[in-house]
C-alpha positions as CSV (number, residue, x, y, z in Angstrom):
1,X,-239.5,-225.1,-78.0
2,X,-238.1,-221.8,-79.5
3,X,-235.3,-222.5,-77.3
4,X,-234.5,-226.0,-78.6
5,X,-234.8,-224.5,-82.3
6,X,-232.7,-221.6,-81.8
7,X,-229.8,-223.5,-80.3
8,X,-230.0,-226.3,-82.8
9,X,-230.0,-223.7,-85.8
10,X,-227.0,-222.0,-83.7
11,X,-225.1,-225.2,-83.3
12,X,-225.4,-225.8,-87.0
13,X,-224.4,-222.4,-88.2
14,X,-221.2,-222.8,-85.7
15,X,-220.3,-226.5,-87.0
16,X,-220.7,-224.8,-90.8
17,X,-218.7,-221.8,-90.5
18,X,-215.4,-223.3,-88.7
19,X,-213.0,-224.1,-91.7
20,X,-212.2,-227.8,-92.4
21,X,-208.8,-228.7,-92.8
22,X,-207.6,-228.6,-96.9
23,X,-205.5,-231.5,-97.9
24,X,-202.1,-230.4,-99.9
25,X,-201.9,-232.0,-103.2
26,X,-198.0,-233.0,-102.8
27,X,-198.1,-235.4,-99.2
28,X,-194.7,-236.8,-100.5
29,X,-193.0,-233.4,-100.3
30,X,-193.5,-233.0,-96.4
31,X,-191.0,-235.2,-94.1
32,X,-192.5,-238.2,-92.9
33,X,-194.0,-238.0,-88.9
34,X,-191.8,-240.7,-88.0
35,X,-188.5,-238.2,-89.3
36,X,-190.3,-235.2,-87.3
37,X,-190.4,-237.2,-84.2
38,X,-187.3,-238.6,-83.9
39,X,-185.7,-234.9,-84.1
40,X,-187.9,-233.5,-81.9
41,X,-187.2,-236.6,-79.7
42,X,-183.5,-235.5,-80.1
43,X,-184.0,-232.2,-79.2
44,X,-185.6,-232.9,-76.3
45,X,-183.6,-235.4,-74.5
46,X,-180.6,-232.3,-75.8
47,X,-182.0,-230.3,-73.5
48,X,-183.0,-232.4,-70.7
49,X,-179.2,-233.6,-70.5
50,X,-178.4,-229.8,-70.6
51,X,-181.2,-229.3,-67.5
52,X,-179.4,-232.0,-65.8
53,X,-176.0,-230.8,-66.3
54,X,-177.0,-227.5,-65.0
55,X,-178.5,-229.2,-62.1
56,X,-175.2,-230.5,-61.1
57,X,-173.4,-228.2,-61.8
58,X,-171.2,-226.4,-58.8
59,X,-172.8,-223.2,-58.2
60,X,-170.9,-222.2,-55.1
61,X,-168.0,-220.2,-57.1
62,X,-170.4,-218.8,-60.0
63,X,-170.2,-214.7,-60.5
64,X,-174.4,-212.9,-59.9
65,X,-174.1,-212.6,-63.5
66,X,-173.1,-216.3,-64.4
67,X,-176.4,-217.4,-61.9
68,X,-178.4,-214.9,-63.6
69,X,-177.4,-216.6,-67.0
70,X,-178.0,-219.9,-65.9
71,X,-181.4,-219.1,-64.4
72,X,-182.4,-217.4,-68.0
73,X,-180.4,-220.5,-69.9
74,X,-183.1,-222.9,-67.6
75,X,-186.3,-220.4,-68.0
76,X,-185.7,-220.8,-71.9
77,X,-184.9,-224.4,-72.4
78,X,-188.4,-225.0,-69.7
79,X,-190.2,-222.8,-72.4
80,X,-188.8,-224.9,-75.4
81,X,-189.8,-228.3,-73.2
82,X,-193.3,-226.9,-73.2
83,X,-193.8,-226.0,-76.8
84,X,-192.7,-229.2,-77.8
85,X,-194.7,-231.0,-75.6
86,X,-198.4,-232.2,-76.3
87,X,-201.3,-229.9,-75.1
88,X,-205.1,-229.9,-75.5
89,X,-205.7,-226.8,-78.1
90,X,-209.2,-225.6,-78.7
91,X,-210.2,-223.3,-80.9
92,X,-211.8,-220.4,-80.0
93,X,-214.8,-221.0,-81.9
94,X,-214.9,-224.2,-79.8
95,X,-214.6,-222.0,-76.6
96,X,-217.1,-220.1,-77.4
97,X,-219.4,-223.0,-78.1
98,X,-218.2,-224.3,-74.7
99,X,-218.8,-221.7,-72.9
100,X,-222.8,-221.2,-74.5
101,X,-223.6,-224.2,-73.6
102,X,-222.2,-224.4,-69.9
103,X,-224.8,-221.0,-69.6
104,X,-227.5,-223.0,-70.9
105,X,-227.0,-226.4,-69.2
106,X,-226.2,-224.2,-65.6
């Protein structure tokens, strides 16, 4: 029964402390998601022609130091595919919170 009361004050106490988003007071001075989209939309298929273009390129006559730069130019434009792309992100509050109650439920 302590148990059951501890973990329900300690689930309370976690749910008040994380922050809750603040609204701005000017929405109408931020672009619209739709605008946002659309560039990073852009950007994306930008680099995934590049991607392709380096795919095909020839890279029979290329210098060490031209492959080298291509391989970096690929390894970036990857990393920038990634970042843009959507992920799960959890908080580390939320981690923790996770990882409490996995312990207690195993």
């Amino acid at each position: 029964m302590k148990k059951i009361i501890f973990l329900s004050v300690a689930m309370l106490l976690f749910l008040t402390l994380v922050p809750a988003p603040l609204k701005a007071a000017a929405d109408n001075l931020l672009p619209s998601k739709d605008l946002t989209e659309s560039v990073e939309s852009t950007d994306s298929e930008l680099l995934l022609s590049r991607l392709t273009e380096i795919d095909e390129l020839d890279k029979s006559n290329l210098s060490s130091a031209e492959k080298k730069d291509l391989r970096k130019e690929v390894r970036n434009i990857k990393n920038a595919l990634e970042i843009n792309g959507d992920g799960v992100y959890l908080s580390v509050g939320a981690l923790i919170l996770i990882v409490v109650l996995l312990i207690l439920l195993l």
